[in-house]
C-alpha positions in Angstrom: 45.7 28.7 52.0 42.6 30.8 50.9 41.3 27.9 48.6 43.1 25.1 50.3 40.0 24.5 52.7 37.5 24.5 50.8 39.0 21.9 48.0 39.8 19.7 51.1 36.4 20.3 52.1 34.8 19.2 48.7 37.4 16.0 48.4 35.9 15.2 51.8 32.4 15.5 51.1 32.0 14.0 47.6 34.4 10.9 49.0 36.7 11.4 45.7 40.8 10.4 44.7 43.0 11.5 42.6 46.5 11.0 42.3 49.0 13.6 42.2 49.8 13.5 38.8 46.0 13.5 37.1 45.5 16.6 39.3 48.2 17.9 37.9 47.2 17.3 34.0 43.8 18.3 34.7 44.8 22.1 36.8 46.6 22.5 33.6 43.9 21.7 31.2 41.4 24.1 33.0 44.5 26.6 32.7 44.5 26.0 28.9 40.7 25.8 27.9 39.6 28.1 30.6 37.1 30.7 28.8 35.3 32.3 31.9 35.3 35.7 31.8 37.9 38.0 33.6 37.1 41.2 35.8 35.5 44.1 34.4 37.3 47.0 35.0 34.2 48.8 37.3 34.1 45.6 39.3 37.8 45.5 39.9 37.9 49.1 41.5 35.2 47.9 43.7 36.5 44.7 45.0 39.9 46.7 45.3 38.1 49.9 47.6 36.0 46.8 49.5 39.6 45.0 50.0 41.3 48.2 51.1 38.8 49.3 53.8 38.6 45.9 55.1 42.7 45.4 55.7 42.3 49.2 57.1 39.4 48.4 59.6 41.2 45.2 60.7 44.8 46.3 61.1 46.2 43.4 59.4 47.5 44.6 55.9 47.0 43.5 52.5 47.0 39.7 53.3 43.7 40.5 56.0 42.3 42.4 53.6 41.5 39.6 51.2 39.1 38.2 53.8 36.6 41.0 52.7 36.5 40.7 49.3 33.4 39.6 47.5 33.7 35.8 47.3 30.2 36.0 45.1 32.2 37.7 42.4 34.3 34.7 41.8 31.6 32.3 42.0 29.6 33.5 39.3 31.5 31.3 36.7 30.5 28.6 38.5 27.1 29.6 38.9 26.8 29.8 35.2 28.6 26.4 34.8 25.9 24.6 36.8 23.1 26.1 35.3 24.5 25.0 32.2 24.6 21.4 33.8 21.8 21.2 34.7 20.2 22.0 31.3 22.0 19.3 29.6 19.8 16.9 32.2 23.3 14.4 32.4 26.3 14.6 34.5 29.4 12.5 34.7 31.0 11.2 37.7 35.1 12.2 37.4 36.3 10.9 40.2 35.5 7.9 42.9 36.9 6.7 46.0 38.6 8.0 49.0 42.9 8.6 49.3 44.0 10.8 52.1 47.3 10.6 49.9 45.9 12.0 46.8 44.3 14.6 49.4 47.7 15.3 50.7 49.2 15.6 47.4 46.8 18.2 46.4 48.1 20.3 49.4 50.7 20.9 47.6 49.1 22.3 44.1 46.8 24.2 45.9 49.9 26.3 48.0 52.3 26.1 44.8 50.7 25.3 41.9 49.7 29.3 40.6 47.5 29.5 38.5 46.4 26.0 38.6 45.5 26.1 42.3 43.6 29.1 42.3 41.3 26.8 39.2 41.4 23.9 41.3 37.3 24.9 42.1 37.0 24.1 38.3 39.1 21.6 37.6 37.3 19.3 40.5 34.0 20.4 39.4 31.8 17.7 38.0 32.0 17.7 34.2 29.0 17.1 32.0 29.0 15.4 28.3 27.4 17.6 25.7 26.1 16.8 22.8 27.4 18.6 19.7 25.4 21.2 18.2 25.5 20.1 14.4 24.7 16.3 15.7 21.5 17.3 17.9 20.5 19.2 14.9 21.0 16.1 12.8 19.3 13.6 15.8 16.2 16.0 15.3 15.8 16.4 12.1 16.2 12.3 11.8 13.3 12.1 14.6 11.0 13.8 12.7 11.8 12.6 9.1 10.8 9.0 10.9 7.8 10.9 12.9 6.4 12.1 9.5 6.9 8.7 7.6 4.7 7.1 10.1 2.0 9.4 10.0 2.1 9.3 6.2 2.0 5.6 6.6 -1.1 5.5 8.8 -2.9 8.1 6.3 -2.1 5.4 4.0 -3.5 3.1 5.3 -6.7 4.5 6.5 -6.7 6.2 3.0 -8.6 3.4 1.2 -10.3 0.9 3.2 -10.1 -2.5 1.8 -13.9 -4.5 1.9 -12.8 -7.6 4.0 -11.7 -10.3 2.3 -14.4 -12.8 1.6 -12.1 -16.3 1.7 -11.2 -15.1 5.2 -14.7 -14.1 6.3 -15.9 -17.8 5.4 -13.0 -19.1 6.8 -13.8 -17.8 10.3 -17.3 -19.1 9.3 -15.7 -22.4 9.2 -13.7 -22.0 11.7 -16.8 -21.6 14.3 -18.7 -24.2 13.0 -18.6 -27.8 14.2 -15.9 -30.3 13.2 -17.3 -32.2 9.9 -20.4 -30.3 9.4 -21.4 -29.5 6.0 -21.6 -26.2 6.8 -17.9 -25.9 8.0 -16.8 -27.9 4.4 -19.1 -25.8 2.3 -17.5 -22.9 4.1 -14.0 -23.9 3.4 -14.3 -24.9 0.2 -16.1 -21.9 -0.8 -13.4 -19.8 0.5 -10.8 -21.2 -1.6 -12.8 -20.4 -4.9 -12.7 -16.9 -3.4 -16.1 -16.5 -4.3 -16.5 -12.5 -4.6 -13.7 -12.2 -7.6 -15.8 -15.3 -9.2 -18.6 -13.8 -9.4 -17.5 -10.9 -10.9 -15.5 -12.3 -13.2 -18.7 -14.5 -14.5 -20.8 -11.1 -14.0 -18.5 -9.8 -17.0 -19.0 -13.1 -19.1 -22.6 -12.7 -18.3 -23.0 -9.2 -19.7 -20.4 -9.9 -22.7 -23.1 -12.5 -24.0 -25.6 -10.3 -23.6 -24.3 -7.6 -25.9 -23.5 -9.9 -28.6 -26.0 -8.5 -31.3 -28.0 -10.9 -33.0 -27.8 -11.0 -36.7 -31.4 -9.9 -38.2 -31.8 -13.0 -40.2 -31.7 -15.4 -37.0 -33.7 -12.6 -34.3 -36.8 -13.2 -32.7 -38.9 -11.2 -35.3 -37.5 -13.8 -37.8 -37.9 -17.2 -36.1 -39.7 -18.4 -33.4 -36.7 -19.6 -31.7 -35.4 -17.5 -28.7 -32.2 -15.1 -29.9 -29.8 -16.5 -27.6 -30.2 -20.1 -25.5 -30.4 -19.6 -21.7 -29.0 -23.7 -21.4 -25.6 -22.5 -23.0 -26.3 -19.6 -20.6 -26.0 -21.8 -18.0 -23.4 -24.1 -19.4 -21.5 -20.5 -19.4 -21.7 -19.2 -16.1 -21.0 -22.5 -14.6 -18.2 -23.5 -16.5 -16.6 -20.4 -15.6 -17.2 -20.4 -12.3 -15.5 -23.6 -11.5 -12.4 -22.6 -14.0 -11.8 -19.6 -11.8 -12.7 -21.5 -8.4 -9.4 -23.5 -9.3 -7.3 -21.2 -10.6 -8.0 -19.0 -7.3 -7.3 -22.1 -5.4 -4.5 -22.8 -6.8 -3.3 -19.1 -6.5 -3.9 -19.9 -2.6 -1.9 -23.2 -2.9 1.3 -21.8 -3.8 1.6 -18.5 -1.8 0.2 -19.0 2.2 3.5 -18.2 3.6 2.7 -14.6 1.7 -0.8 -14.7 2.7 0.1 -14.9 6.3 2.1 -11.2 6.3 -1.2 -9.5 4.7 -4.3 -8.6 6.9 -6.4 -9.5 4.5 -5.7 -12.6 4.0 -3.8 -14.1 7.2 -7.1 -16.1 8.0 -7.5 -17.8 4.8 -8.3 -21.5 4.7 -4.4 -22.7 4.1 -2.9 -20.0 6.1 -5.3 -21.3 9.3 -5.0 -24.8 8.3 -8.8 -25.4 8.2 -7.9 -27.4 5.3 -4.8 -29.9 4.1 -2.8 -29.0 1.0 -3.6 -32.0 -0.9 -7.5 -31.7 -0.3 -6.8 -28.1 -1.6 -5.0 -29.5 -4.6 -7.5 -32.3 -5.3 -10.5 -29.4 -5.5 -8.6 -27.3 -7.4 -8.1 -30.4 -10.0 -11.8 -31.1 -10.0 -12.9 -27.9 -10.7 -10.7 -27.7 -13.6 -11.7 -30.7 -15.3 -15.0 -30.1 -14.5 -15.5 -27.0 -15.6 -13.3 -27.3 -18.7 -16.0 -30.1 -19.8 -18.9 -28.2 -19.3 -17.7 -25.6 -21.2 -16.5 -28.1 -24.0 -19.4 -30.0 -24.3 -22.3 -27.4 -23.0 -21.0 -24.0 -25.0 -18.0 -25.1 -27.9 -14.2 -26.1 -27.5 -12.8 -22.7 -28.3 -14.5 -21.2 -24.6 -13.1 -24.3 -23.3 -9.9 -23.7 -24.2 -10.3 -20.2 -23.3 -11.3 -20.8 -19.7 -8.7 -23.7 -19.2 -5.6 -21.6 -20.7 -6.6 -18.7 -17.7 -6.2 -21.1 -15.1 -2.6 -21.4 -16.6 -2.3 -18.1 -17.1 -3.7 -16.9 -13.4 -2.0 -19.4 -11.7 1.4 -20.5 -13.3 2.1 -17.2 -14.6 0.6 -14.2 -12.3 1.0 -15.5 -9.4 4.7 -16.3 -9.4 5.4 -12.9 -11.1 4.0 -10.9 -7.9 7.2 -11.8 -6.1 9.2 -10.7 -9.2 8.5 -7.9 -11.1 5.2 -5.5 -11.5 4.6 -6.6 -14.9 2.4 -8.9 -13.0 -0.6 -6.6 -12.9 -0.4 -6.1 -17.0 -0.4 -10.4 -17.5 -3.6 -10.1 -14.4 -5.3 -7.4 -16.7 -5.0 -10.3 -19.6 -6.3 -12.9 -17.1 -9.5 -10.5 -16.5 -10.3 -9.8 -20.1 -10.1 -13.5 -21.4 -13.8 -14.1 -19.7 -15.7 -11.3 -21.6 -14.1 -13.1 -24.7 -15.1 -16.7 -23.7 -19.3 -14.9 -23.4 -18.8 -13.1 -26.6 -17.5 -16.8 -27.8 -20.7 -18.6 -26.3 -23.2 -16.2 -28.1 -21.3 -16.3 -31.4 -21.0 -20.3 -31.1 -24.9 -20.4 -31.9 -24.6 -19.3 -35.2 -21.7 -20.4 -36.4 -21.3 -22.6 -39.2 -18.5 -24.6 -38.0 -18.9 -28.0 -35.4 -15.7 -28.5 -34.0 -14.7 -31.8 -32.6 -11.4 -33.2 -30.6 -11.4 -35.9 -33.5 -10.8 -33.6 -36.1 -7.9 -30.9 -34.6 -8.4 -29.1 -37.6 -12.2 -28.4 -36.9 -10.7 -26.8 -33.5 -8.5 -24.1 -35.7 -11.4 -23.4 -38.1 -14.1 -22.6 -35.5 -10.9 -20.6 -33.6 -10.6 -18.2 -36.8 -14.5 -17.7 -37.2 -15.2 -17.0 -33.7 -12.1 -15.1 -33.0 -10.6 -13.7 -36.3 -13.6 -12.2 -38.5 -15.3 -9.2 -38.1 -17.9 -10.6 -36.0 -15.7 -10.8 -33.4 -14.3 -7.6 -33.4 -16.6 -6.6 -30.6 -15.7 -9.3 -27.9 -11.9 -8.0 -28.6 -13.5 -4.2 -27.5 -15.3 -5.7 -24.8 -12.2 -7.4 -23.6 -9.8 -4.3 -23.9 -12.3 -2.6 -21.7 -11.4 -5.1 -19.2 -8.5 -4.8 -19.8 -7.3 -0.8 -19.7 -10.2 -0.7 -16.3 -8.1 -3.1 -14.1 -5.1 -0.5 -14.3 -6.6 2.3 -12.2 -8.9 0.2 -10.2 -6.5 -2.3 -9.2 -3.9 0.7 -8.3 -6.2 2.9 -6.6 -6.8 -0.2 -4.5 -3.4 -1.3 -3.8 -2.3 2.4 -2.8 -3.4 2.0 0.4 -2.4 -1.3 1.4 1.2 -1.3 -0.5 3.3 -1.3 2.2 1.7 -4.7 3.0 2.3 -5.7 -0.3 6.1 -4.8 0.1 6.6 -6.3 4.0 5.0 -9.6 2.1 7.7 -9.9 -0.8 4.7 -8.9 -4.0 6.7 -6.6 -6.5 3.5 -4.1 -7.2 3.8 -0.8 -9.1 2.6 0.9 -6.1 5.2 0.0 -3.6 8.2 0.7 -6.1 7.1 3.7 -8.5 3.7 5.7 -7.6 4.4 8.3 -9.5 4.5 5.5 -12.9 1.2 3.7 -11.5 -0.7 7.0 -11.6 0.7 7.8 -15.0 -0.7 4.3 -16.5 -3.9 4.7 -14.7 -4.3 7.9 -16.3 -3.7 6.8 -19.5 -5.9 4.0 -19.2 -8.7 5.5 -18.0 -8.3 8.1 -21.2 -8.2 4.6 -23.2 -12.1 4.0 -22.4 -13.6 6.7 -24.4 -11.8 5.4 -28.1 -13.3 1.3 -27.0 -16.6 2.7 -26.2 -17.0 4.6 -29.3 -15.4 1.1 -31.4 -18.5 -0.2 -29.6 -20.8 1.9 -31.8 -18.6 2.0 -34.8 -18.7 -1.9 -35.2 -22.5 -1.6 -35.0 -22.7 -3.4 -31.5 -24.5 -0.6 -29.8 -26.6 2.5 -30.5 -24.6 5.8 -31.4 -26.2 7.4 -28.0 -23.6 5.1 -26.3 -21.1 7.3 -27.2 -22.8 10.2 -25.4 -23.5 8.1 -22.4 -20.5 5.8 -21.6 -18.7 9.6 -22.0 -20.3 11.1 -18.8 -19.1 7.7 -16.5 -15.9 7.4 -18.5 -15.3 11.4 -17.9 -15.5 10.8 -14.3 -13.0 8.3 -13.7 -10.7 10.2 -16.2 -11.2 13.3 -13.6 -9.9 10.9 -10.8 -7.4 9.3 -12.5 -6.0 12.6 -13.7 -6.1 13.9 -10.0 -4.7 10.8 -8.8 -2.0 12.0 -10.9 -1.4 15.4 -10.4 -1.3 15.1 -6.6 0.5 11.8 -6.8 -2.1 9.7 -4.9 -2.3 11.7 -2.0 -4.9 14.2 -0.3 -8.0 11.1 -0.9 -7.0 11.0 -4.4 -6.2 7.2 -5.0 -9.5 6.3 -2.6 -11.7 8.9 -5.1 -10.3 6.8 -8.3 -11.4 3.4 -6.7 -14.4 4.4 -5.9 -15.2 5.7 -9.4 -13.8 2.5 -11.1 -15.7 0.7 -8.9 -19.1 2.2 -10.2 -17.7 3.0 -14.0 -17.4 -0.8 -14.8 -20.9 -1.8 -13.9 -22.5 1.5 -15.1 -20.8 1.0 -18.7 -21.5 -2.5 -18.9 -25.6 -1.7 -18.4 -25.7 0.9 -20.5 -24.0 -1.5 -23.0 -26.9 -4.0 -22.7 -29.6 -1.5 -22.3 -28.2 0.5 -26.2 -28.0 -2.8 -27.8 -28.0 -2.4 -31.2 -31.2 -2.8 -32.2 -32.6 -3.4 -29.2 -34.2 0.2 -28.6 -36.0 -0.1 -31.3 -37.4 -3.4 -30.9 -38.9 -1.7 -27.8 -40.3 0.9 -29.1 -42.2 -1.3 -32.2 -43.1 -3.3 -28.5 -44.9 -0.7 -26.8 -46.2 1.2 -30.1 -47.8 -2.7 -31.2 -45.9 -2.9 -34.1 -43.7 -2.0 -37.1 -45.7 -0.3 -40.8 -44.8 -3.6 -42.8 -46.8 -5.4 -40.6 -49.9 -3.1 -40.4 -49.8 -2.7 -44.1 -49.8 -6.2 -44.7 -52.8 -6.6 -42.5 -55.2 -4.4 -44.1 -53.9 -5.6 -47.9 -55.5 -8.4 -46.6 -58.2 -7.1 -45.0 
């Protein structure tokens, strides 16, 4: 009856049942997994001498005796147990209710049960459910794989930050201004041509005319007629820029519901619906047209058909493929080199000896082949693989950053699948600038002292491509590379204009006052 109270006592004061037969399973469970530690053999004589003098001092035997013994010895299982329980931070009710029958019943383990009563303490005692070693191991490990992907994806992000997007900057122009003023549909309208891209692209045709080297017999030394006209000039740059304000708008047309899941362009005109679909498709048809005229009948047929096969290209054929596979960025690279081609076109076109016509289709093939297909033209093909091999790193520097966007929208780009491959290519592009820009020189379209100077800008980039490489776009090295592509492009392009083949030395007769044919011929007659 030693332990009999106090089990009655902790029934009583938890308000638990159990029947007869679940107190029976469980005694015998504790009996079987029971893994406290039994006396030590010092601590035994003790509470043996302690039990001893206590039966002695009281006169009532062996059974007295037990009163005195250390009940603390016993309890320091349990002691342990709870601290353990308490660690854990959960514990498990066993048992609810109240049954002065179960109570009863467990009168009868606790006097005949053995060893089962005399663990009745532990059996009773509330239980705790512990998680397994080699799964808290796994939990953790899990926590802080997902811990360290977010991080890395918020470096990422921050990484390279994106210049706002200028169709959604003049669409919150619009937005504020007031209903049916012309400066809310100039705004709109604008932002569907996307007019930042546009005027780089007509930047590029604007500098590829401008290199075109003018054959001696037909310069200004020769004739009094300027070099190069500044009406097909503007014929050029306005042509152009309507060809690429519809294929941009078109580009817009078929992919707001991806526009919406990117910051940077959520508040484009479409996506807001600042303006209708069919307004949007009725602009980008009059742009077209218009612009493939002006190029037609203000420049030659062959630009014309230049700029009106890129708004196929950009808009039937790039723009689906960004949902489908990242071969989409090598037929954009083609969309950004056909405009350098389409100035080096316009220049040629003024001394060609062919008139084409859309009454005679094979006039259209013959001024094709000159303009295109001689030697001539060998230098608009260098200009537009420059174009070409710069979009690579440029465009995947700048995507780096913003790629899980990319993915979350459905666009299949290089960087969100394979960043190890997009560093590769825009390594080896950049390496591709040096061979164009010394074709440049060997095709006589600029000065030899190109090669020396497009080497130092080109040699940068290559250093941030190849680190972009090596360190697999992390550490800043994919925001160094855009940076560098951003300058190398505008740098090379000037240097191109200002080592013109020819054209130093036209300056220097200009400031000297002169060439020695001239002078001679002066004082022969003099």
């Amino acid at each position: 009856m030693s332990l009999r109270r106090p089990v009655l006592g902790l029934l009583l004061s938890r308000n638990n049942t159990i029947c007869i037969r679940c107190a029976r399973r469980l005694a015998q469970a504790a009996q079987k997994q029971d893994s406290t530690r039994g006396f030590h053999v010092g601590a035994k004589r003790r509470q043996s001498a302690v039990a001893a003098k206590g039966g002695s001092g009281n006169g009532s035997g062996s059974g007295s005796g037990s009163e005195g013994v250390d009940k603390t010895f016993f309890w320091a299982n349990a002691f342990r147990r709870s601290h353990r329980e308490q660690q854990r931070g959960e514990e498990a009710e066993v048992f609810a209710g109240k049954s002065h029958g179960a109570i009863a019943g467990m009168d009868g383990i606790v006097d005949g049960g053995g060893g089962g009563g005399e663990r009745i303490q532990d059996v009773m005692a509330p239980t705790a459910t512990e998680e397994p070693p080699h799964r808290r191991r796994k939990r953790l490990k899990a926590e802080a794989a997902a811990a360290a992907q977010a991080a890395a994806s918020q470096q990422a992000v921050k990484e390279v930050q994106l210049p706002p997007d200028a169709s959604s900057t003049l669409s919150q122009t619009a937005a504020a201004a007031p209903a049916k003023s012309w400066r809310r549909i100039v705004s709109i309208y604008l932002a569907l041509s996307k007019p930042r891209l546009a005027f780089l692209i007509v930047l590029t045709t604007t500098a590829s005319y401008s290199i075109y080297p003018v054959p001696d017999l037909l310069s200004a030394t020769a004739t009094t007629a300027p070099s190069l006209s500044t009406l097909t000039l503007l014929y050029l740059t306005t042509g152009t820029f309507l060809a690429i304000a519809s294929a941009n708008t078109l580009n817009m047309l078929f992919e707001p519901a991806y526009d919406a899941k990117m910051s940077r362009t959520r508040n484009r005109p479409l996506v807001r619906g600042l303006v209708s679909k069919r307004s949007a498709l009725l602009f980008a048809i009059a742009t077209g047209v218009l612009g493939t005229i002006l190029l037609w009948e203000g420049v030659n047929p062959t630009t014309a058909i230049l700029g009106a096969s890129n708004i196929a290209l950009y808009a039937f054929a790039y723009t689906p493929l960004k949902r489908i596979h990242p071969i989409n960025t090598w037929v954009g690279a083609v969309v950004g080199a056909i405009p350098p081609l389409m100035g080096w076109c316009a220049a040629a076109s003024q001394y060609s000896t062919t008139n084409a016509s859309i009454g005679d289709l094979g006039s259209l093939g013959r001024e094709a082949r000159e303009l295109l297909f001689t030697e001539q033209a060998v230098g608009g093909w260098l200009i537009a693989a420059l174009l070409f091999a710069w979009q690579f790193p440029h465009f995947f520097a700048l995507s780096h950053g913003v790629r899980h966007e990319y993915a979350s929208a459905g666009y299949r780009m290089l960087t969100s699948t394979n960043i190890p491959m997009a560093a590769r290519v825009s390594l080896r592009y950049s390496l591709a600038m040096f061979p164009i820009c010394a074709g440049l020189s060997w095709y006589q379209v600029t000065d030899p002292g190109f090669v020396v100077t497009s080497s130092v800008i080109n040699g940068w980039m290559l250093r941030e491509a190849w680190r972009m490489w090596w360190l697999n776009a992390e550490r800043g090295s994919a925001r160094a590379l855009f940076w560098a592509s951003v300058w190398q492009l505008p740098i090379v392009l000037v240097l191109a204009m200002v080592q013109k083949k020819g054209l130093g030395g036209d300056l220097w007769r200009g400031i000297m006052g002169g060439d020695e044919e001239e002078e001679e011929e002066w004082e022969d007659q003099g």
